[in-house]
C-alpha positions as CSV (number, residue, x, y, z in Angstrom):
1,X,-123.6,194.9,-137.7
2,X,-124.3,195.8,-134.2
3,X,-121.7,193.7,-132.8
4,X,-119.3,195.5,-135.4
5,X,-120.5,199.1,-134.0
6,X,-120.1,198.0,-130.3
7,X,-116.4,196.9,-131.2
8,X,-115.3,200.0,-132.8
9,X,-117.1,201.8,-129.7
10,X,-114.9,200.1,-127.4
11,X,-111.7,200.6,-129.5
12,X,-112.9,204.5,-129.5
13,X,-113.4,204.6,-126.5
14,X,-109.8,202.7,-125.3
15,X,-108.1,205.0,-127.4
16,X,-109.6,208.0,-126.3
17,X,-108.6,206.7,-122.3
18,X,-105.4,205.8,-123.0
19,X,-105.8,202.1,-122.6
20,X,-104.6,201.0,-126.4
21,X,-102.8,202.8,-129.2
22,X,-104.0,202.1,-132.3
23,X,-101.5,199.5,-134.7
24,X,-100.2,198.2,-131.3
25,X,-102.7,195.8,-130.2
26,X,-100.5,192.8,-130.9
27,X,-97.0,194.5,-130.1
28,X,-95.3,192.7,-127.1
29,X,-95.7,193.9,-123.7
30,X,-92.7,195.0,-122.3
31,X,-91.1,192.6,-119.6
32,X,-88.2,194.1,-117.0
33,X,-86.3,192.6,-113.5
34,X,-84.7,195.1,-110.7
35,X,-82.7,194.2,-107.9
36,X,-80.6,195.8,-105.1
37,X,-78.8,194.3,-102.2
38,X,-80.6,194.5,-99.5
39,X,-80.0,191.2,-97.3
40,X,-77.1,190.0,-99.9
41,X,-75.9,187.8,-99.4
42,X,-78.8,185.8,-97.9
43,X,-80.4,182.8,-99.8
44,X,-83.6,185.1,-100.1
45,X,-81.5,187.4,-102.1
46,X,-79.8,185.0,-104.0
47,X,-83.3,183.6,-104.8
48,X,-84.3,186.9,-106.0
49,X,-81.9,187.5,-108.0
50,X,-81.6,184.0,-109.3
51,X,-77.7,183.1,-108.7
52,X,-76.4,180.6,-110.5
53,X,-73.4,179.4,-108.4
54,X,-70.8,178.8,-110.5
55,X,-67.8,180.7,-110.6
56,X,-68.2,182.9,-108.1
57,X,-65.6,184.4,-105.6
58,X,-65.7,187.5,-103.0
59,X,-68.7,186.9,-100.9
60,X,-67.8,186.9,-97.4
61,X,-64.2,188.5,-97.9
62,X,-64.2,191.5,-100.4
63,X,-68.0,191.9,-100.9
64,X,-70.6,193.8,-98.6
65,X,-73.7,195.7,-98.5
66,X,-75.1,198.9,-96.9
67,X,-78.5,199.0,-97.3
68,X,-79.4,198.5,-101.1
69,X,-75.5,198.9,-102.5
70,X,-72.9,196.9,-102.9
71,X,-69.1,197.7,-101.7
72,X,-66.8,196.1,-103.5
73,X,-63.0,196.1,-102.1
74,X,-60.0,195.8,-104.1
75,X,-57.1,195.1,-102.0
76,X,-53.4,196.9,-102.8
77,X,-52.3,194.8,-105.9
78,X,-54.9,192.6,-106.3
79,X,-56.1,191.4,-109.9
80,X,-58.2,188.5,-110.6
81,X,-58.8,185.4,-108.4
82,X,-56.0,183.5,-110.6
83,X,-53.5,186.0,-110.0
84,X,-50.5,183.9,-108.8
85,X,-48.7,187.2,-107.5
86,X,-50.8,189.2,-105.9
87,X,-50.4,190.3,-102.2
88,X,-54.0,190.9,-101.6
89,X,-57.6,189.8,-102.8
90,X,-59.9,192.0,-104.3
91,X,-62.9,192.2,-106.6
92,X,-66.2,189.9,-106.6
93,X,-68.3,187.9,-109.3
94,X,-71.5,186.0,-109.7
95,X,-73.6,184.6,-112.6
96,X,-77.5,185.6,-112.2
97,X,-79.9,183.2,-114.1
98,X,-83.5,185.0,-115.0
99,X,-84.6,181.9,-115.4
100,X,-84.1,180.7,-111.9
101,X,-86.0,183.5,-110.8
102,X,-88.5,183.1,-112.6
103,X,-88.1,185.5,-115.5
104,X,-87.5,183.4,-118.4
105,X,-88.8,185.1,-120.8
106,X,-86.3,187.8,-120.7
107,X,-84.0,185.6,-121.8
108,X,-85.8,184.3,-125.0
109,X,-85.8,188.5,-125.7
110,X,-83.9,189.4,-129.2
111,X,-82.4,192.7,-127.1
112,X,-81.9,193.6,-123.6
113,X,-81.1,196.0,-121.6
114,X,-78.9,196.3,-118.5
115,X,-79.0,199.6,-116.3
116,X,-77.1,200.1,-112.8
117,X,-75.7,202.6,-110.9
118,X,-72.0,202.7,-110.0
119,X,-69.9,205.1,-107.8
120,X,-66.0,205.8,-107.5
121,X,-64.3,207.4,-104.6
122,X,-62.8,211.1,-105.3
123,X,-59.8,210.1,-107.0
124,X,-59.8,206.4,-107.3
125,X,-57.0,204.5,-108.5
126,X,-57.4,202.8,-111.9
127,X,-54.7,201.4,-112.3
128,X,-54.0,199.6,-115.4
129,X,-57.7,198.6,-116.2
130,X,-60.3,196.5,-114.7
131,X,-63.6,194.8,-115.0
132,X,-67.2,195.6,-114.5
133,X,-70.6,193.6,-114.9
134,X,-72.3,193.5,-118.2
135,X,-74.8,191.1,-119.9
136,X,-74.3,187.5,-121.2
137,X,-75.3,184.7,-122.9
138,X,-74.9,180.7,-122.7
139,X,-73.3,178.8,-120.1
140,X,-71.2,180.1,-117.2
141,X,-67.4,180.1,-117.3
142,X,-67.3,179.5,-121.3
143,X,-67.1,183.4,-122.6
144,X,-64.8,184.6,-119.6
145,X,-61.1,183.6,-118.7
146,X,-59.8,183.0,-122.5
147,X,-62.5,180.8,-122.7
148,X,-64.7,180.9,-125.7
149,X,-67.4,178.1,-125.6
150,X,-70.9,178.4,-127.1
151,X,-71.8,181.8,-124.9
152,X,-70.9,185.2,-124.9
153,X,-70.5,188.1,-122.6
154,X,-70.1,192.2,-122.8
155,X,-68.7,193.7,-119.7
156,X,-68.0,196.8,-119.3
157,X,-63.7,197.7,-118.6
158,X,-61.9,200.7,-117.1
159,X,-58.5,200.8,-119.0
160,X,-55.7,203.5,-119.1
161,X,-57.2,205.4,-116.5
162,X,-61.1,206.4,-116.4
163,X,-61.4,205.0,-120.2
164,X,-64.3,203.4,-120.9
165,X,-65.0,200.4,-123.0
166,X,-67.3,196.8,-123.5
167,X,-65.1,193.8,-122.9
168,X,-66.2,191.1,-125.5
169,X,-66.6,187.4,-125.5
170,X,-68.4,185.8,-128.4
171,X,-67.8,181.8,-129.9
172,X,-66.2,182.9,-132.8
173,X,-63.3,184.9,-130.4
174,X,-59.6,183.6,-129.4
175,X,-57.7,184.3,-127.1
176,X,-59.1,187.0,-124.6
177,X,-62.2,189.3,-125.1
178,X,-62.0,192.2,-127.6
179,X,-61.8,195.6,-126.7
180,X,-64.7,197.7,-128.0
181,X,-64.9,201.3,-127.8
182,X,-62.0,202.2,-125.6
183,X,-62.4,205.6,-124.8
184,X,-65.6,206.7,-125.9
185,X,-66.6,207.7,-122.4
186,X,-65.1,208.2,-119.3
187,X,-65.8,207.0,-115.7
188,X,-66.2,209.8,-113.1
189,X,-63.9,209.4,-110.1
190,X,-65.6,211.4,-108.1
191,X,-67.8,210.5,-105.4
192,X,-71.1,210.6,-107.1
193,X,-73.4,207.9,-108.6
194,X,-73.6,207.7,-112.3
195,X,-75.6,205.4,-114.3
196,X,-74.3,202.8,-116.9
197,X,-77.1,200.9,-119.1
198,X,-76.0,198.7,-122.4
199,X,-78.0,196.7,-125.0
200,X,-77.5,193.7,-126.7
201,X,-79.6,193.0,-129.9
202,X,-78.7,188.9,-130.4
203,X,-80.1,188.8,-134.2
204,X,-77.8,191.8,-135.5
205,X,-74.8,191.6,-133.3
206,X,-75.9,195.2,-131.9
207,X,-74.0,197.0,-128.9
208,X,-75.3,199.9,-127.4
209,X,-73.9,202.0,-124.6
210,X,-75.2,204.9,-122.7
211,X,-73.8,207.0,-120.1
212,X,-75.7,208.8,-117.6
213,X,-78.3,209.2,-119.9
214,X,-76.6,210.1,-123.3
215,X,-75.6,207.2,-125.9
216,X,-71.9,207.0,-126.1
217,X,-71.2,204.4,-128.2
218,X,-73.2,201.9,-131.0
219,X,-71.4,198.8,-132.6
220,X,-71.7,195.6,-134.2
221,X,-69.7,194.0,-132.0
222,X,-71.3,190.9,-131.0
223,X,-71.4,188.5,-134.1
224,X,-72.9,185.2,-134.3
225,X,-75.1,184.8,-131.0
226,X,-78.9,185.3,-132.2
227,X,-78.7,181.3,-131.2
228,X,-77.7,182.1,-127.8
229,X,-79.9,183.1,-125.9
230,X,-79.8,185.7,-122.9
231,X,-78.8,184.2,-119.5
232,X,-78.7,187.3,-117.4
233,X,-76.0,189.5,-115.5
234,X,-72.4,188.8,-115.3
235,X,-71.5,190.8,-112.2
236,X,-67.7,190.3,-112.5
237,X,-65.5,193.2,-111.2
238,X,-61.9,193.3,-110.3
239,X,-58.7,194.9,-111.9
240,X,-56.9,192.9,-114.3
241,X,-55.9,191.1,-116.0
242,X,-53.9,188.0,-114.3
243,X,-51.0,189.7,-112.3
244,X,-50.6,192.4,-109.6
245,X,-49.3,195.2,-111.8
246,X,-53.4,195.7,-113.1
247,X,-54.0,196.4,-109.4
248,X,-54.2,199.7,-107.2
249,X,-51.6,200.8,-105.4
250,X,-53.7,201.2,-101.9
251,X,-57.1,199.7,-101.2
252,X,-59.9,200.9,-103.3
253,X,-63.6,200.4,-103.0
254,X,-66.5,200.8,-105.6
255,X,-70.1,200.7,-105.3
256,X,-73.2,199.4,-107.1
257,X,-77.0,199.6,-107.3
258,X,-80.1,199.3,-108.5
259,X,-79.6,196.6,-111.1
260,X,-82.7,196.5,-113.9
261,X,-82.8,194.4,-116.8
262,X,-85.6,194.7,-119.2
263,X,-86.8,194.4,-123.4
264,X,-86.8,198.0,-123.5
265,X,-85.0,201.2,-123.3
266,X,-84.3,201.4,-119.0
């Protein structure tokens, strides 16, 4: 009996501190990853951020930091790295792998969250539409491309000007990704830094998008990958698209930053 009393003394007395809430003593702690680019593209950094290797392209050429961001180019008429007709390069991707770095158990999470920061020149050309990094699922190079292998990805697209909209790979897709949400935000072309942050929930198929701060878009748009689980980012970016009529018609850069990745709300 005195044991009992002691126990609900402590409990108090946690409470009353702010050290537990009472019904949550068994609820999961909440588990998160940030990065920035400071020393990209070093193999510290790619340790820290756990890079997997494959299929990437623009370090070295179109890809460069100052300080913590990263400047991406996109050359006049550039599209993606298959683009057969396009007079320049432009763009950059790389898969991250939590569980290289050692955050594995983000990746056996039911949702996630992605958050970064993102910045367009004062009147930056859109041109037809192009790419930007999002979440994904399953192996590298097999929800990207027209390929649709047992993963899944959600980046985020400009189209049609500043439209906004997630770009959707899933196993059950053909073809290209699916277009989800096309215009229910647009990007700000104008010289400030605006935050982007989206969730996955694998068991229900949920998509949820917030920008700078206010929730523009909620979907079931991501079918059939609760058996998939999370892999990490897919930082892919570049206009297009295969050909160089997706591309800008002069050189355009864009900028990103503090990445986070975490089981709740960022």
């Amino acid at each position: 009996m005195l044991a009992s009393r002691l126990r609900r003394s402590v409990l108090t007395l946690g409470v009353a501190a702010g050290l537990l809430l009472p019904g949550t003593a068994d609820a999961a702690p909440e588990a998160s990853w940030s990065g920035t680019f400071s020393g990209f593209p070093s193999s510290s950094w790619r340790g820290a951020w756990g890079i997997d290797g494959s299929g990437e392209f623009g370090f070295g050429s179109t890809m460069s930091a100052s300080g913590a961001t990263l400047d991406v180019k996109y050359g006049k008429g550039s599209s993606a790295p298959s683009c057969t007709n396009c007079p320049t390069k432009g763009g950059g991707q790389f898969y991250q792998d939590l569980g290289k770095n050692g955050h594995a158990d983000l990746t056996r999470a039911t949702t996630l969250y992605l958050k970064y920061d993102l910045r367009f020149p004062a009147g930056f050309d859109f041109g037809k539409g192009g790419k930007l990094p999002g979440l994904y699922g399953g192996n590298p190079g097999e929800a990207s491309g027209g390929n649709h292998g047992n993963a899944w990805s959600t980046r985020f697209m400009f189209r049609g000007g500043t439209k906004g909209e997630v770009y959707v790979y899933t196993p059950a897709g053909d073809g290209y990704g699916k277009d989800i949400g096309l215009g229910a935000w647009n990007f700000a072309p104008d010289g400030k830094t605006h935050t982007i942050q989206q969730s996955v929930n694998r068991s229900t198929g949920q998509l949820t998008v917030w920008y700078d701060g206010k929730q523009v878009l909620s979907s079931k748009s991501v079918p059939g990958v609760a058996g998939i689980p999370f892999k990490g980012v897919f930082f892919s970016t570049f206009f297009g698209g295969h050909e160089t009529s997706w591309g800008p018609g002069h050189e355009e850069h864009a900028y990103f930053s503090n990445f986070a990745v975490s089981t709740s709300k960022l």
